[in-house]
N, C-alpha and C positions, 0 to 999 in steps of 0.2 A: 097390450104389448107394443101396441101400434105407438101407442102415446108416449114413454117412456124412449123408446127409440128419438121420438120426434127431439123430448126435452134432453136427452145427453146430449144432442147435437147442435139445439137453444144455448144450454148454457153456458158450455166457453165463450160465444159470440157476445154473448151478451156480457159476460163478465171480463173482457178483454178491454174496455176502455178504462175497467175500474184499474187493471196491471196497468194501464202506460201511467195513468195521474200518479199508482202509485208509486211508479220508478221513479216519474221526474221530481215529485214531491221529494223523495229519497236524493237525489242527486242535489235538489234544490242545499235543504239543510248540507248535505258534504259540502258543496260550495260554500257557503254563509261560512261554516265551523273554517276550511280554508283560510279568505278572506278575512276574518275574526282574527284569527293567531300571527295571520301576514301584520296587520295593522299593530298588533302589539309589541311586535319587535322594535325597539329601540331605533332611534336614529343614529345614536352612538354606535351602535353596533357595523353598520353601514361605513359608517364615517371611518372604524377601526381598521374594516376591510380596505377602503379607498386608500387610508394609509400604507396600508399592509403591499399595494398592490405600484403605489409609488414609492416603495424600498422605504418608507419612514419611519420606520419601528419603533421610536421614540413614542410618536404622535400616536402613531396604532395602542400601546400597550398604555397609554393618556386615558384613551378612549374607552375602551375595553374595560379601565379600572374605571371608569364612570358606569357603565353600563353594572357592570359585577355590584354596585353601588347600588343600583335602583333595580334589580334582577335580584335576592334573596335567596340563598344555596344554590345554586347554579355549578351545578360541578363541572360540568365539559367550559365554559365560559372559566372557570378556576383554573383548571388544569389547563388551558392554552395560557393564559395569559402568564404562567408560573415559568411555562415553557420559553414564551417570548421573551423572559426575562431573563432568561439564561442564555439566549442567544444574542442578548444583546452584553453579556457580559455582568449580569446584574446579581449576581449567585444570590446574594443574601436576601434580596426579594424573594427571589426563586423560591428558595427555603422555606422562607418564611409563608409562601403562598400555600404550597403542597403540603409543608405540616399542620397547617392549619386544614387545610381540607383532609389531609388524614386523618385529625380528629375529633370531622365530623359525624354522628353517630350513624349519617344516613350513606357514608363509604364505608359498603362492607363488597366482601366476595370481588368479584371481577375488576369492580373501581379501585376495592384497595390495592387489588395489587398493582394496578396500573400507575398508578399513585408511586406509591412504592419505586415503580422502577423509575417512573421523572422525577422524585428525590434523590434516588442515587446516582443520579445522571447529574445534576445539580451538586451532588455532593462531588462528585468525581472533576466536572468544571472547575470546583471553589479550587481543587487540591485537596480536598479532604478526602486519598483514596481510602484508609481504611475504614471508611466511615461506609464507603459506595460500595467497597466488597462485602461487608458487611449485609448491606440490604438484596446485592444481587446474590450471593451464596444460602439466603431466605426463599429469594426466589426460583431456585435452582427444582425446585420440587412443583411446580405449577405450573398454569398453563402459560407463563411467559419464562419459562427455562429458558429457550433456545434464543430469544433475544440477551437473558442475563447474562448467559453463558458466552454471547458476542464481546459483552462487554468488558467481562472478564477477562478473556482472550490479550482483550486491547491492555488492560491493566496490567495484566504478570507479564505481557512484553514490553511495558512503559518501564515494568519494576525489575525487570533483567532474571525476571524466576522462570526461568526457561521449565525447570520439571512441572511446577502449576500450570505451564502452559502448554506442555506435551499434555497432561491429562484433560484440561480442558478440551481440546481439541481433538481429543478422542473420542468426550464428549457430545461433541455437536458434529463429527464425521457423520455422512450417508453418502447414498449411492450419486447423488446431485455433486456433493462436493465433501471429499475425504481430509482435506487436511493434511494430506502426504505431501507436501511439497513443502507448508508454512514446517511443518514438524520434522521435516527434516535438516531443516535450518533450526531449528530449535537445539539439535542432538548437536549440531554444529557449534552453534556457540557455546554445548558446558563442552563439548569437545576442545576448543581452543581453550579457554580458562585452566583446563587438567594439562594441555600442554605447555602452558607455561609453568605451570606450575611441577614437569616434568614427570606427571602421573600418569607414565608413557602407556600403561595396560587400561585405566579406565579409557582412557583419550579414542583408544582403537576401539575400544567395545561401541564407544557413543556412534562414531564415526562408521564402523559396522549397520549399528542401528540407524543412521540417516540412511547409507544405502541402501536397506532393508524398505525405509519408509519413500525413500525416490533414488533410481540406481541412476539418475541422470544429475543429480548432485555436484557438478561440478567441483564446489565449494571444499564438500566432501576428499574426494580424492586432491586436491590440491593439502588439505592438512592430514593427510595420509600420509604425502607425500614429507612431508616438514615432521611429521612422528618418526618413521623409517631412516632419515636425513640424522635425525639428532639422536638416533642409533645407532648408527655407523652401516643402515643396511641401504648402501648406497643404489642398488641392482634393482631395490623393491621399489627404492624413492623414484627413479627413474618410472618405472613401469603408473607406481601410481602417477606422478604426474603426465606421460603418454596418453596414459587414457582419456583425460580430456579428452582427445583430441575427436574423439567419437562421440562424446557426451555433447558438447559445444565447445566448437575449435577458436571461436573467441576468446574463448580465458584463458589462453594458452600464453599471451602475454604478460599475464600478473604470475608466470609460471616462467618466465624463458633465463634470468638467473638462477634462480634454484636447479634448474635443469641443467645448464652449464655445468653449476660447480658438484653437478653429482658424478657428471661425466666423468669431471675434472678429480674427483677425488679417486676414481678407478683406474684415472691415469690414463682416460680417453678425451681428454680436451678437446683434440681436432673433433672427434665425433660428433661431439655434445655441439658447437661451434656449427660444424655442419648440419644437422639436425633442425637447428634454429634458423638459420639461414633458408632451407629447407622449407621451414614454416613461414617465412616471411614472403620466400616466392611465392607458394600455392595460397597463399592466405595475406593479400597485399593490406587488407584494412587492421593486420597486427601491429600492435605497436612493438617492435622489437629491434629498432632501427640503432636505437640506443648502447645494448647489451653487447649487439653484433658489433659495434664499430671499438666496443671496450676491449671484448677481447679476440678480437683481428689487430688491431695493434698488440696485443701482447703477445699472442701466437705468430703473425705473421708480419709485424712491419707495419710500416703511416704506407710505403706505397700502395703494397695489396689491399690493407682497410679501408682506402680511399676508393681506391678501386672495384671492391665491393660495394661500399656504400652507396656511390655514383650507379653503380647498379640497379641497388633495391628502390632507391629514392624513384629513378625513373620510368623501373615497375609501374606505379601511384605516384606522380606530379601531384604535392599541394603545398600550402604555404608553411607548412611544418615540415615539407619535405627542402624545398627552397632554400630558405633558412639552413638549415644544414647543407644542402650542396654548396653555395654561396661561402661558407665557412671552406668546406674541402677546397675549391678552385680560386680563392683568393692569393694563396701564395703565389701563382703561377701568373700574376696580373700583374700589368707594370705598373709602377709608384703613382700614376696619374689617374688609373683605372680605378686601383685599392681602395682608393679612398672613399671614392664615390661608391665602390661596392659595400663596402663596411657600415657606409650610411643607411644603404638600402639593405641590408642585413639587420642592421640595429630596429630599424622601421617594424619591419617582418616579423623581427622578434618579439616588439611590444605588442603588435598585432594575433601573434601566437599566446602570448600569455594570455591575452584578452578572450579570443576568440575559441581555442583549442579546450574544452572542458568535460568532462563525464555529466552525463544527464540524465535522471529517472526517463526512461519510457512510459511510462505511466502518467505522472502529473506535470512532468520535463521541467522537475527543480536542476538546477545546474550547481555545477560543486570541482572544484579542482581538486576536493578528496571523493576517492571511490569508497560508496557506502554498499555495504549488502543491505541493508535495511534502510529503504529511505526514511530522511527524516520529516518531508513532508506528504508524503502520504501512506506510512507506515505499511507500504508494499514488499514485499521483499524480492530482491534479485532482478530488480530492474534500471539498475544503473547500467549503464554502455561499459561495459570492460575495457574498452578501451576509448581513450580522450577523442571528441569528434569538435567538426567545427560548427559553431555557435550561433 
């Protein structure tokens, strides 16, 4: 009993040198096998990246198709370089790269569909969207849905199909991010289209349904207000346009003639006039400098308009404000004065065209036309409602 005590207590001791030889032995080979795979990487490959790395995409995607050359199925080396070439504007490579690794037998399950999707990204590059909707509407049911469905998104708002892209984006809603905002712009735009086209009851239903999907819609209630107007429901148009004013009192400016002349058709013109004015005090950064001076000269005379306007201007002193004052107080300037003011108005003025512009907040493309949907970074509702300086 004695003895068997002794040797359980012998034998891990003694078999403990044979575990280290044989860890490091083990660690030894991991290393070699390591070092082995390091060495067999290509130079190219190296070379593709240093490219890649000094912006030379040229010379990278050179490199890359060298390597793909002496590397034999190599899928992930296929599918980047197919990619590179669509960033560099090269579609028909592109194409040509991914279809061919698509009709490799050894892209099945996971790859193919990944495959898949930077074909139709490629296809969508070329301009060849039905080609791209095609593969992402394929992919709609996989586990890259929610990328295709991004894509799509992007498609039916390139292609002006607001309804494909209210359902898309019903689609791809959760609790992270709902889509009630881009989709309320959506109901927006067939909203405006039925308005023109004077299909005054769908118009209000769409219009309903933006506010339904975001009640802070600006957008919304400004063509509320333009359905109701070309009703003859002058009281509602009023009220819809008002309400801005709680949603966001900046777009109260792309609203302040319509507002006027709703007044003005109840045969409240002073009021509407005052109102505006109203807006332009408490809210100096409106543009509404314009509207107000239109019709203060009709209702009230050049003295009083001037007289207002000398007002609001010095509310907000700037060189769009300037520029217009300089115009009001030239008559009152002797012959000697005038001239030299007219010059430094004229100055002013080229300097406003220039400088005075609507700008995405977003990517801060700048544009002398107001877009709801920029057109460079396909954001929506982020251009400055009113002109700033540049």
């Amino acid at each position: 009993m004695e003895n068997a005590d002794i040797w359980s207590i012998l034998v891990p001791i003694i078999l403990l040198p044979a575990f280290f030889a044989m860890g490091w032995f083990a660690a030894r080979i991991d290393m070699k096998t390591v070092l082995k795979q390091a060495k067999t990487v290509p130079a190219g490959f190296y070379a593709s990246l240093d490219a890649l790395v000094d912006k030379n995409t040229g010379r990278a995607a050179h490199n890359l198709a060298e390597v793909i050359d002496q590397q034999q199925n190599s899928y992930d080396l296929n599918l980047t370089l197919g990619k590179l070439y669509r960033q560099r504007g090269e579609n028909d490579k592109a194409i040509a790269m991914h279809k061919a690794l698509l009709d490799s037998p050894d892209t099945v399950g996971d790859k193919r569909t990944r495959v898949l999707y930077e074909l139709g990204l490629n296809y969508q590059s070329a301009g060849l969207v039905d080609r791209a909707e095609q593969i992402f509407l394929e992919l709609q049911q996989g586990n890259m849905a929610k990328q295709a469905n991004e894509v799509l998104l992007n498609i039916y708002q390139q292609d002006r199909d607001w309804e494909q892209a209210i359902a898309t984006a019903q689609l791809l809603a959760h609790d992270e991010q709902t889509y009630q905002f881009e989709m309320a712009q959506f109901y927006c735009e067939i909203a405006q289209s039925e308005l023109f086209k004077s299909q005054f009851e769908q118009a209000r239903a769409h219009i309903q349904a933006a506010l339904s999907a975001n009640k802070k819609c600006t957008r919304a209630n400004m063509i509320l207000g333009d359905i109701e107007q070309k009703q003859g429901n002058f009281q509602a148009a009023i009220d819809a346009y008002t309400a801005i004013e709680k949603q966001n009192h900046a777009y109260l400016s792309m609203i302040g003639e319509k507002l006027y002349d709703a007044y003005d058709a109840l045969g409240k013109a002073q009021d509407g006039l005052e109102v505006l004015i109203g807006y332009a005090k408490m809210f100096p950064q409106l543009d509404l400098n314009s509207v107000i001076y239109e019709k203060s000269l009709l209702l009230w005379g050049e003295e009083k308009a001037n007289q207002t306007m000398v007002e609001l201007v010095r509310i907000k002193p700037d060189l769009n404000g300037m520029y217009r004052l300089l115009g009001l107080q030239m008559s009152d300037l002797n012959p000697q004065w005038k001239a030299d003011a007219d010059m430094m108005r004229t100055v002013i003025g080229r300097q406003v065209q220039r400088s005075w512009m609507y700008r995405c907040r977003n990517c801060h493309f700048k544009s002398q036309v107001f877009f709801w949907h920029c057109p460079a970074c396909n954001k929506w509702e982020t251009f400055t409602p009113n002109k700033i300086e540049v």
